[in-house]
VOKOLFI-349396 format. One record per residue (C-alpha): x, y, z; residue number from 1. Coordinates in steps of 0.1 Angstrom, whole numbers, plus 5000, padded with zeros to 4 digits. Each point is the difference from the previous one (the first is absolute). Layout:
+------+------+------+-----+
|    x |    y |    z | pos |
+------+------+------+-----+
|    X |    Y |    Z | NUM |
...
+------+------+------+-----+
END
This chain:
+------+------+------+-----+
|    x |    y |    z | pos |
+------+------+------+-----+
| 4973 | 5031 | 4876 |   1 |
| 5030 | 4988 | 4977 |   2 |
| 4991 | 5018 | 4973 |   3 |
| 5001 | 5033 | 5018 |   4 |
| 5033 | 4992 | 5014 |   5 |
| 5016 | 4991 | 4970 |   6 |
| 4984 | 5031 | 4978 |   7 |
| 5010 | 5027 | 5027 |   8 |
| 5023 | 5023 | 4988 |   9 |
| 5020 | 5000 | 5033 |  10 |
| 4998 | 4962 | 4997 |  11 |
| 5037 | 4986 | 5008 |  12 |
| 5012 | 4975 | 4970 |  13 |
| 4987 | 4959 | 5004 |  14 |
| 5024 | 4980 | 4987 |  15 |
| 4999 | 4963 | 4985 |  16 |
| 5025 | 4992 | 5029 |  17 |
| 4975 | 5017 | 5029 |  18 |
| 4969 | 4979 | 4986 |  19 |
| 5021 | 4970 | 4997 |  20 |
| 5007 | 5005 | 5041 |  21 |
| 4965 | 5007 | 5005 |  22 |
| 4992 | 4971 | 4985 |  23 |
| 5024 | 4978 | 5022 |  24 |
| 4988 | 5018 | 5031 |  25 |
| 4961 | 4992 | 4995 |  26 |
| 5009 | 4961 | 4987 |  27 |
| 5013 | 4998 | 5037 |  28 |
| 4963 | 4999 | 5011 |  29 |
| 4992 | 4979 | 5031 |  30 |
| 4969 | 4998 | 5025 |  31 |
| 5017 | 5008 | 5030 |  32 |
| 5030 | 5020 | 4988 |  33 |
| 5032 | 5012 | 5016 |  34 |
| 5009 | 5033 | 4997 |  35 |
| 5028 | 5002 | 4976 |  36 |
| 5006 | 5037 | 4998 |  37 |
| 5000 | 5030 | 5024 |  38 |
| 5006 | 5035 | 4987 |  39 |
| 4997 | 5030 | 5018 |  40 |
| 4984 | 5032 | 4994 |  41 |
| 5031 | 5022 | 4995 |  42 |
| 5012 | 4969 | 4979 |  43 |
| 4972 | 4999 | 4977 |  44 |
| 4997 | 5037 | 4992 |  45 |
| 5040 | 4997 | 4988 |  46 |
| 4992 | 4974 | 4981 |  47 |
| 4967 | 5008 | 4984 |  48 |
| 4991 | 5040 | 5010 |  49 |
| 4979 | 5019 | 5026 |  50 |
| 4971 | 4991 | 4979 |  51 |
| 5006 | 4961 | 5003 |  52 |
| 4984 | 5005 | 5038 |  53 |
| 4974 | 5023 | 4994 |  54 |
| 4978 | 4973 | 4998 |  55 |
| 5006 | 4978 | 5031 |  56 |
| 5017 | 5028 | 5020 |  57 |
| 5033 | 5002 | 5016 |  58 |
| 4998 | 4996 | 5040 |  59 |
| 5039 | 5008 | 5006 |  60 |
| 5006 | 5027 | 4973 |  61 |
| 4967 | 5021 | 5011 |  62 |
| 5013 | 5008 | 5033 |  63 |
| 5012 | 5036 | 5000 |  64 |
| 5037 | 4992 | 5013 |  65 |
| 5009 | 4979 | 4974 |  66 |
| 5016 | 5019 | 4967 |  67 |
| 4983 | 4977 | 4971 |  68 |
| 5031 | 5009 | 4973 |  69 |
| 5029 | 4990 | 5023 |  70 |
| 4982 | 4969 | 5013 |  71 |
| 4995 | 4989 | 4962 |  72 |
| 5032 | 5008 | 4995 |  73 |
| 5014 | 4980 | 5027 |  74 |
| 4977 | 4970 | 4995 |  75 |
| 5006 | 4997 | 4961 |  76 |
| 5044 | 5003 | 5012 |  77 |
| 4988 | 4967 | 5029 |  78 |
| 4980 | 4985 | 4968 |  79 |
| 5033 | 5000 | 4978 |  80 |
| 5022 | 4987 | 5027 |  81 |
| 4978 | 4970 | 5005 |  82 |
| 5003 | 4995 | 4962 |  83 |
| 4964 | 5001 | 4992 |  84 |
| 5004 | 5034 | 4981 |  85 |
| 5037 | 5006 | 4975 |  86 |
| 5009 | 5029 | 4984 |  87 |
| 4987 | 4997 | 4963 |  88 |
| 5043 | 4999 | 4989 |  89 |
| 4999 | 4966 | 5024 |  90 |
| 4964 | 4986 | 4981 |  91 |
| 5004 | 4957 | 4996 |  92 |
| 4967 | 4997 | 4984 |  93 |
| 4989 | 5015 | 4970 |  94 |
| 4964 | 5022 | 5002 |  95 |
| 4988 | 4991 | 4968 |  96 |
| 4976 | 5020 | 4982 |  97 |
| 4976 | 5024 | 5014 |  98 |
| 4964 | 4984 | 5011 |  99 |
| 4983 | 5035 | 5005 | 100 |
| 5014 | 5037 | 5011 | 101 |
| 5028 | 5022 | 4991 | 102 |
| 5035 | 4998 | 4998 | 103 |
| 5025 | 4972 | 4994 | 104 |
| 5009 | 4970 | 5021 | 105 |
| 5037 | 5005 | 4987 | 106 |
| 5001 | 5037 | 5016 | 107 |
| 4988 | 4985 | 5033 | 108 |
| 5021 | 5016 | 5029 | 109 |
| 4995 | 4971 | 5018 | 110 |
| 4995 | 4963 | 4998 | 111 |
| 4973 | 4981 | 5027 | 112 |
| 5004 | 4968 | 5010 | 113 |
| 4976 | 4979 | 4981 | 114 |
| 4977 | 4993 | 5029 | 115 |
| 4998 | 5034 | 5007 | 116 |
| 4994 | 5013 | 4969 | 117 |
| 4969 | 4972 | 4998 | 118 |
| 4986 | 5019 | 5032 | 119 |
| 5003 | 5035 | 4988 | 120 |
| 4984 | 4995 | 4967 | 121 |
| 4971 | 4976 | 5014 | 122 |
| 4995 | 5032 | 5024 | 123 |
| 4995 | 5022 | 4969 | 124 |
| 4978 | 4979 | 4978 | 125 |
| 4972 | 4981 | 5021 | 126 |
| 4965 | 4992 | 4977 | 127 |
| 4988 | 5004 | 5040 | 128 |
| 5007 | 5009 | 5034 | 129 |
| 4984 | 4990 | 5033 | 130 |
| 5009 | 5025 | 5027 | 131 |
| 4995 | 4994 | 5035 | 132 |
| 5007 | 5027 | 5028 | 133 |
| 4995 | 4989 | 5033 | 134 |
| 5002 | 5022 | 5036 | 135 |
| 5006 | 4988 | 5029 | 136 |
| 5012 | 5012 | 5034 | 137 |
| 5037 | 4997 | 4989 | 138 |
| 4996 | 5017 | 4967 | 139 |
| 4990 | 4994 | 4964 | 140 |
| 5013 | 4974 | 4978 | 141 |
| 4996 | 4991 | 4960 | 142 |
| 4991 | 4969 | 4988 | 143 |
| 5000 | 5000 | 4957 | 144 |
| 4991 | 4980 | 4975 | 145 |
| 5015 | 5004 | 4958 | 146 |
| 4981 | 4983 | 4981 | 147 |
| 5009 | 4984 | 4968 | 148 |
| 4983 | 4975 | 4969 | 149 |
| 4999 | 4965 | 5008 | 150 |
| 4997 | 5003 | 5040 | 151 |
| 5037 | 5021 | 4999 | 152 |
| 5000 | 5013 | 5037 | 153 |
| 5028 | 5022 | 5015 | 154 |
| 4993 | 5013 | 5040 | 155 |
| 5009 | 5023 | 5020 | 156 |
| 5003 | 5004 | 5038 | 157 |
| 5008 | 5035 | 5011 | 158 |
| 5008 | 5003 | 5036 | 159 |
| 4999 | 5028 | 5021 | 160 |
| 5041 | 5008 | 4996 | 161 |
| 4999 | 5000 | 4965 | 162 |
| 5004 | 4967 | 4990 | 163 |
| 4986 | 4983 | 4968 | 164 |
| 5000 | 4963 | 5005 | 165 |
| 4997 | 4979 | 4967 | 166 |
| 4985 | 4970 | 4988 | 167 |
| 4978 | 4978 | 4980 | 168 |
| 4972 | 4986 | 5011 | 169 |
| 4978 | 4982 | 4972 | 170 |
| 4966 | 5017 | 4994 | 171 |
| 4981 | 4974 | 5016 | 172 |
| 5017 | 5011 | 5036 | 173 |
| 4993 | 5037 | 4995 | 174 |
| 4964 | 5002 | 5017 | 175 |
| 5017 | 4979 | 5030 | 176 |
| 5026 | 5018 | 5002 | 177 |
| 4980 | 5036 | 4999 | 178 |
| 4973 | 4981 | 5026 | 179 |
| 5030 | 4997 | 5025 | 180 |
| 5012 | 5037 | 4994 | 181 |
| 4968 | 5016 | 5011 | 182 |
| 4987 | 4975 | 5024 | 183 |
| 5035 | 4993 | 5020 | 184 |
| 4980 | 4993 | 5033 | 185 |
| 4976 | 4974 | 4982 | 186 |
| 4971 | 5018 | 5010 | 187 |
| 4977 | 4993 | 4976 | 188 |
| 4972 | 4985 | 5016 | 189 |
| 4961 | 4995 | 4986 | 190 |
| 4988 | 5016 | 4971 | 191 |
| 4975 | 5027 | 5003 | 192 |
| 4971 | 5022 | 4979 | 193 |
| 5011 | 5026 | 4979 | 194 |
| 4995 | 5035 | 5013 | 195 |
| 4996 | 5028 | 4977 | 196 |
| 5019 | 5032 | 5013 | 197 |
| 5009 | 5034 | 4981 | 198 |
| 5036 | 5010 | 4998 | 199 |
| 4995 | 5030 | 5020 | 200 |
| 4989 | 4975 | 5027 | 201 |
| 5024 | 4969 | 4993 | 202 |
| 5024 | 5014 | 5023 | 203 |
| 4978 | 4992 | 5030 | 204 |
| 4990 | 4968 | 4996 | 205 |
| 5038 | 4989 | 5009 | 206 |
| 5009 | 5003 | 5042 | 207 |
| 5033 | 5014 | 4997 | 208 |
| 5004 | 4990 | 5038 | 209 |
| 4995 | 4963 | 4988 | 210 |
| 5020 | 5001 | 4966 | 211 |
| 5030 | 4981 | 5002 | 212 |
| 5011 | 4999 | 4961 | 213 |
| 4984 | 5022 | 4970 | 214 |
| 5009 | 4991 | 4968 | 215 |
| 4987 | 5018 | 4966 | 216 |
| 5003 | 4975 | 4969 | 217 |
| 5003 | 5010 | 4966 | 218 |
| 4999 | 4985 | 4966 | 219 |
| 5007 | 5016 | 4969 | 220 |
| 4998 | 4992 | 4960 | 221 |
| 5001 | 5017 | 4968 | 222 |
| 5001 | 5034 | 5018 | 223 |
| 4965 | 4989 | 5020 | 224 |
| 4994 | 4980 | 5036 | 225 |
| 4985 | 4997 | 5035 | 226 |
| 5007 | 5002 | 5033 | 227 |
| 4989 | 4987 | 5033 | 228 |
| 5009 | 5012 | 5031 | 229 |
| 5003 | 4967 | 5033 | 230 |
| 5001 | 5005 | 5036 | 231 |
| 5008 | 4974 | 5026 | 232 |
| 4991 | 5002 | 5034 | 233 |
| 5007 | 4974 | 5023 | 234 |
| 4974 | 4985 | 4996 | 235 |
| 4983 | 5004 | 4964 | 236 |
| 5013 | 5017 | 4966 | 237 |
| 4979 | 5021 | 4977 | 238 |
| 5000 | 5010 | 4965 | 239 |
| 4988 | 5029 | 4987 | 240 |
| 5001 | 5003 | 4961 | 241 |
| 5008 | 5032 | 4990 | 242 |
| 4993 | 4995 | 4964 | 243 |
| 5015 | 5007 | 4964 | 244 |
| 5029 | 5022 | 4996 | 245 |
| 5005 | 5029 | 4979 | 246 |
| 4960 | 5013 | 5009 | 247 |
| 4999 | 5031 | 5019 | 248 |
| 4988 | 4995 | 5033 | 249 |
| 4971 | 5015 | 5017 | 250 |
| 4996 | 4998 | 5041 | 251 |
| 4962 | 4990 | 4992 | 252 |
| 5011 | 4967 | 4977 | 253 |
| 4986 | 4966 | 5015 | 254 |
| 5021 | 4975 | 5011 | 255 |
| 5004 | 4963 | 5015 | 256 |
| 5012 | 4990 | 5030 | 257 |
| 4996 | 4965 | 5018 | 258 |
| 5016 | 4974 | 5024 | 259 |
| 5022 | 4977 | 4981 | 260 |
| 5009 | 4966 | 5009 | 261 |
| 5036 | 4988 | 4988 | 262 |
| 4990 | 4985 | 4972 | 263 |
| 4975 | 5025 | 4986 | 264 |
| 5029 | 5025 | 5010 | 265 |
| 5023 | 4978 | 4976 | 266 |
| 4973 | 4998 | 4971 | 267 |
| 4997 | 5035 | 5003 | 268 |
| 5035 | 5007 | 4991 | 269 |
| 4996 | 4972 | 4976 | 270 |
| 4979 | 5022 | 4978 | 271 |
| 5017 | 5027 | 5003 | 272 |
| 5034 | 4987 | 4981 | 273 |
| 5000 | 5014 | 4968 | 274 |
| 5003 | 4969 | 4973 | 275 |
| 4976 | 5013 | 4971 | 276 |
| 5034 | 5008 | 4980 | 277 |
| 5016 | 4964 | 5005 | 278 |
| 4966 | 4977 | 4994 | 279 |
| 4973 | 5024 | 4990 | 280 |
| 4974 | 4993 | 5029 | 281 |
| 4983 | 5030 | 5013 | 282 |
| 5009 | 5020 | 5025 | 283 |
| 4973 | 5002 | 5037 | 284 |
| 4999 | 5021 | 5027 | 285 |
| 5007 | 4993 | 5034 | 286 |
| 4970 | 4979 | 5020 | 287 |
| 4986 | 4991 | 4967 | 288 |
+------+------+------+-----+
END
């Protein structure tokens, strides 16, 4: 995934100064970390472009009342007041050379604070993500995960307002931490056999009158990935794998579903964090 951000013609410049922030953001790592960032929506498409939430969404700018440009605007004006963005004539800190991209870090029009720019560049250069959309009765929220070489972890809480919560966890706490996304009632119970169901048909094998959180997982890396789709009742969560990524899908293609208990449920999301680029150990699918 870095490679294709950093070779994108419409790639903004990287320079030695953002990696060095990235760097100092992800050395922060902790197994129960506090949030030490929040950014908005508006605040993150001043700062980095429309296209910097096409990924993850944007909850407060995609409601049709709100003009996107002026809130931007307005955001990246409350950014510079709090000091975390100066006008490039006001720069303290110099950029250094480019990493990757166009331009030059002298011609910048503006200067980020160094924490910032470490979360804006880790957003555009993850070997891997982890994306986790969950639904419940109150709306949908976005759990992410950038990952990086050597365990590097950045995530990302996106509430319904528009809110992007940051932190590092250490890789270790990421399948916990995803468990306790999907499964916020606790109600994995007892495992149970695998079903084989068609997608045509998958629909149906969820009570919609019984489903209290649906969450769709999905891992990606190198352009390839899976997905799995949970649902939590009150009283039992499921798992359907929904397979590999990037094959076109058919309504007849077989798939699992089964019962999970909590700590099959955790093993399953285990699996299916890519690592093959940081230690070279296969990839497997869910349930495997």
């Amino acid at each position: 995934m870095s490679e294709s951000a950093q070779t994108s013609p419409s790639a903004p410049s990287i320079t030695e100064r953002d990696m060095l922030g990235a760097m100092e953001v992800l050395a922060t790592t902790a197994p129960e970390p506090d949030v030490f960032l929040t950014l908005t929506d508006e605040e993150i498409m001043g700062l980095d472009g429309a296209s910097a939430l096409e990924i993850l969404g944007s909850p407060y700018l995609s409601q049709d009342m709100v003009d996107e440009t002026s809130s931007a605007a307005a955001a990246l004006r409350s950014l510079t007041a709090r000091g975390l963005v100066r006008p490039g004539a006001e720069s303290v800190e110099d950029e250094g050379r480019i990493v990757s991209g166009p331009a030059d870090g002298e011609r910048r029009p503006v200067q980020l604070d160094r924490r910032l720019a470490g979360v804006v560049t880790l957003r555009r250069i993850p070997e891997a993500m982890v994306t986790t959309t969950r639904t419940l009765n109150g709306g949908s929220t976005t759990l992410a995960h950038y990952l990086f070489p050597r365990g590097g972890t950045l995530e990302e809480f996106i509430s319904v307002d528009g809110f992007h919560h940051f932190s590092v966890p250490d890789l270790g706490s990421v399948p916990r931490r995803i468990l306790k996304f999907v499964d916020p009632f606790e109600a994995a119970g007892q495992d149970g056999e695998p079903e084989t169901t068609t997608r045509a048909e998958a629909g149906s094998t969820f009570d919609a009158a019984y489903t209290r959180s649906l969450s769709v997982l999905t891992a990606v890396t190198d352009g390839a990935g899976r997905q799995a789709t949970i649902v939590a009742t009150s009283d039992r969560v499921r798992v359907l794998d929904d397979g590999p990524l990037g094959e076109e899908p058919s309504a007849d293609d077989e798939l699992q579903i089964s019962d999970v208990s909590a700590q099959t449920l955790l093993s399953v999301i285990d699996v299916m964090i890519p690592r093959a680029f940081d230690d070279d150990e296969p990839e497997a699918s869910p349930g495997s």
